[in-house]
BALUM-307472 format. One record per residue (C-alpha): residue in three letters; x, y, z. Coordinates in steps of 0.2 Angstrom, whole numbers, padded with zeros to 4 digits, always signed. Example, Ala and Ser with C-alpha at 12.3 -4.5 7.8 and 13.67 -1.06 7.14 Angstrom:
! BALUM-307472
ala+0062-0022+0039
ser+0068-0005+0036
END
This chain:
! BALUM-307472
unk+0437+0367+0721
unk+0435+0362+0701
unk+0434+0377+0691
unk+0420+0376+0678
unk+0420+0373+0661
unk+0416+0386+0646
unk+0403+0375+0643
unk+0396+0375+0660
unk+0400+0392+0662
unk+0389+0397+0645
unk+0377+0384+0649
unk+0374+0395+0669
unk+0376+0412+0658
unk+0360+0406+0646
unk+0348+0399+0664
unk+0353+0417+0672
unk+0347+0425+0657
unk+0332+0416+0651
unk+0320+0417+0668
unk+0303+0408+0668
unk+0291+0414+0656
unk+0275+0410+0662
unk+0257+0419+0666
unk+0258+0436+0671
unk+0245+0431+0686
unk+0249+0418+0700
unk+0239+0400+0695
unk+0226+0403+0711
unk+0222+0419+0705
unk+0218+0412+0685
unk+0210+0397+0692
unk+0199+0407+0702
unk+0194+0420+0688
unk+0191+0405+0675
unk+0180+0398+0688
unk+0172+0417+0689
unk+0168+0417+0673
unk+0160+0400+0668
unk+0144+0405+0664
unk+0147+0418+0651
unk+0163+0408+0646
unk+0156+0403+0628
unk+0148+0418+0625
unk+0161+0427+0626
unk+0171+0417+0615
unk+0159+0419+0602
unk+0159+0438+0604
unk+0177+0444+0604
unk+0181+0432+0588
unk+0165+0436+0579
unk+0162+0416+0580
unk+0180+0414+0572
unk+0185+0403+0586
unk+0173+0389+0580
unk+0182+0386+0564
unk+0203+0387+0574
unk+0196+0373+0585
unk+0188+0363+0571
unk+0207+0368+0562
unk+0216+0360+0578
unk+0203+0346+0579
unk+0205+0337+0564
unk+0225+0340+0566
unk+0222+0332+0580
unk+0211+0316+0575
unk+0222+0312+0560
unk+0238+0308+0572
unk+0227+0293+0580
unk+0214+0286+0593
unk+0220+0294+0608
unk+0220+0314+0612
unk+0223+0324+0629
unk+0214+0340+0625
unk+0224+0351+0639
unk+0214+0366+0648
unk+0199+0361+0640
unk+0188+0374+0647
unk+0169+0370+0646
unk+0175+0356+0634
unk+0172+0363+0615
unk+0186+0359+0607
unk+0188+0340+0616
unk+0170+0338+0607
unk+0177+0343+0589
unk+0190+0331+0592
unk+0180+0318+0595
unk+0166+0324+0580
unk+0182+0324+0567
unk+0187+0306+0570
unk+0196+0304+0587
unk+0192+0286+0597
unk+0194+0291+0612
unk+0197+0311+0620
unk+0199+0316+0637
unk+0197+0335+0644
unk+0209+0341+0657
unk+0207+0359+0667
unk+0213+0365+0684
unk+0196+0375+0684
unk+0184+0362+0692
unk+0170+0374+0687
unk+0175+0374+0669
unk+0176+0355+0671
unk+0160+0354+0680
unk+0154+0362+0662
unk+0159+0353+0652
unk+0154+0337+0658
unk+0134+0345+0658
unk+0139+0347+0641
unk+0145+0328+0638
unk+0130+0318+0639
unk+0124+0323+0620
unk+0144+0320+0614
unk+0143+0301+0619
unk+0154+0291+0631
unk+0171+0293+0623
unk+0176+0310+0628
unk+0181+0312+0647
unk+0184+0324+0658
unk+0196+0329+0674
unk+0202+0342+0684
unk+0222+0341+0681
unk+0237+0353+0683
unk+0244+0354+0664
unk+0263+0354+0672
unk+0260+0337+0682
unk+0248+0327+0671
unk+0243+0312+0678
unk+0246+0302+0664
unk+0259+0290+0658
unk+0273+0291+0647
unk+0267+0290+0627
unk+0250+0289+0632
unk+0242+0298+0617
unk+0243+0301+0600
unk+0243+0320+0602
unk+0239+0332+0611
unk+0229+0351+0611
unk+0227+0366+0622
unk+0217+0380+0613
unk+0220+0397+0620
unk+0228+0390+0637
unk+0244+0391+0638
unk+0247+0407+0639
unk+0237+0408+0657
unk+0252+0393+0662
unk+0263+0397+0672
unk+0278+0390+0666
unk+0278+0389+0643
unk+0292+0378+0646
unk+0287+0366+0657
unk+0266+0363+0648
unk+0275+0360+0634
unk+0287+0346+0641
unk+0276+0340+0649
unk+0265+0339+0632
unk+0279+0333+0624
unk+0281+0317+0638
unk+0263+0311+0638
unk+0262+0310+0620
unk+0269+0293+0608
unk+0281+0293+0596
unk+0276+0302+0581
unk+0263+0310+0592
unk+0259+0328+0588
unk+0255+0344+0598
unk+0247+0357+0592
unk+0244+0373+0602
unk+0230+0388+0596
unk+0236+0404+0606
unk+0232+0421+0603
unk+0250+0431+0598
unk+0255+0449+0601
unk+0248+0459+0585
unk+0259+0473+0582
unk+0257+0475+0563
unk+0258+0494+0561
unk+0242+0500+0553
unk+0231+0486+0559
unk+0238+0486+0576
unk+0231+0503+0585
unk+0213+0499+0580
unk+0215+0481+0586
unk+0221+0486+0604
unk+0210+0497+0606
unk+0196+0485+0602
unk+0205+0471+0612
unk+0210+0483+0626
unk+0197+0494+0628
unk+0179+0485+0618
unk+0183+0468+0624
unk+0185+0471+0644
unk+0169+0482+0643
unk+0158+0469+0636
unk+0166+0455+0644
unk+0162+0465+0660
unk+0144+0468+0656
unk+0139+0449+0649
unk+0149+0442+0662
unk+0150+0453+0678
unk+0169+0452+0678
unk+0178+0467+0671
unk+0193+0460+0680
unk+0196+0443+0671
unk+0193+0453+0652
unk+0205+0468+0657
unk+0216+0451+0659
unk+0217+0445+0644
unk+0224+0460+0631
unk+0238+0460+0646
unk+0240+0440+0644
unk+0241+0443+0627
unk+0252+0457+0626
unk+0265+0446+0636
unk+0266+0432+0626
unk+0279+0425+0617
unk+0277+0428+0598
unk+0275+0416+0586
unk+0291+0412+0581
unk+0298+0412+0598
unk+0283+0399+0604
unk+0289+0391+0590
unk+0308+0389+0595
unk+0302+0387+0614
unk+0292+0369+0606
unk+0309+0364+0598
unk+0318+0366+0615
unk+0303+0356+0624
unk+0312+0341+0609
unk+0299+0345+0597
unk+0302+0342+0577
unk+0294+0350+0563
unk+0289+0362+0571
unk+0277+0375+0561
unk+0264+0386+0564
unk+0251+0398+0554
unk+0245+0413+0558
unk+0225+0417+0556
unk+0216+0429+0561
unk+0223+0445+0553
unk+0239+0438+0560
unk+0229+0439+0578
unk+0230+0419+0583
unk+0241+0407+0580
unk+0239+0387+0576
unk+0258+0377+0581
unk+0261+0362+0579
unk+0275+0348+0583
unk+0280+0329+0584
unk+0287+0320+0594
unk+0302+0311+0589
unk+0297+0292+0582
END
């Protein structure tokens, strides 16, 4: 039997020590909760960002538009930030989710956006798409409820063109040492009691501080974009350091 390398043997060390980072639920159960919540979705977006989230999409969607005719917006939800896109400049958009209520949602929604944004049900690790066939690519607030960060982003990383950008908005773990308590108490106690009484799912908003709370900072979603064969990576952080806007391309 060969005896391995020091380079394989590092390479096995690095895979043992690096497990899957991914959502702390199952897929079933986060598909099943989005699906829960559909009809208080918006809403409740408004609410927890005090209407902030308006102006990160409109941040991401004229990122987005300036790479070129083509975008895959990526769990797309009920469809807002695929209709920025489009509004900002954007030929052509098309809206992915694997909640077929949220997509269901967002093509009620479509009708007064015109014909040129598109909607499918679509698992974000197996998109059925062709190699380089957009000119950049978006998730807002999605990834962290994927269940591989590694894998959304390559696969990101293979649908988009040369000199194609990603660009990912994500809430990040605030643990800034005078703003922090106040903030988890609001996100972790506040938020699920609202989100249960406008919603009727206490459940899915007790959800998302956890979902938070586990995902990778910043810079480390930043490093995790370079391994997925991202350059110029950067991001900024908004928000009072609360949510994050990265972004990469893809090597020309």
């Amino acid at each position: 039997m060969t005896e391995p390398t020091r380079e394989q043997e590092s390479t096995t060390a690095k895979d043992q020590s690096s497990p899957k980072r991914g959502a702390i639920q199952s897929g079933d159960k986060v598909r099943q909760m989005f699906d829960r919540i559909v009809p208080r979705y918006d809403l409740m977006n408004r609410v927890m960002t005090g209407g902030r989230d308006v102006a990160w999409r409109n941040i991401v969607a004229r990122q987005a538009a300036s790479r070129g005719d083509d975008v895959l917006d990526i769990a797309t939800g009920t469809g807002d930030l695929a209709f920025a896109i489009r509004q900002a400049g954007a030929a052509r958009v098309t809206g992915t989710d694997f909640s077929g209520e949220m997509i269901d949602a967002a093509k009620r929604k479509a009708p007064k956006h015109g014909p040129d944004v598109t909607f499918a049900i679509a698992d974000a690790l197996n998109l059925p798409f062709d190699d380089g066939s957009f000119d950049a690519c978006t998730v807002a607030f999605g990834l962290r409820n994927m269940v591989d960060y590694d894998a959304a982003l390559r696969e990101m990383f293979r649908v988009l063109r040369p000199d194609g950008m990603a660009i990912v908005l994500e809430m990040t773990p605030f643990r800034r040492p005078i703003l922090g308590p106040p903030f988890r108490l609001y996100f972790e106690k506040v938020v699920p009691l609202v989100g249960g009484v406008l919603s009727g799912d206490i459940t899915a908003y007790r959800y998302l501080p956890s979902s938070v709370e586990s995902f990778p900072p910043a810079h480390e979603l930043a490093e995790m974009m370079q391994d997925a064969g991202f350059d110029d990576v950067t991001y900024q952080l908004l928000g009072f350091g609360t949510v994050a806007i990265h972004s990469g391309v893809h090597p020309a």
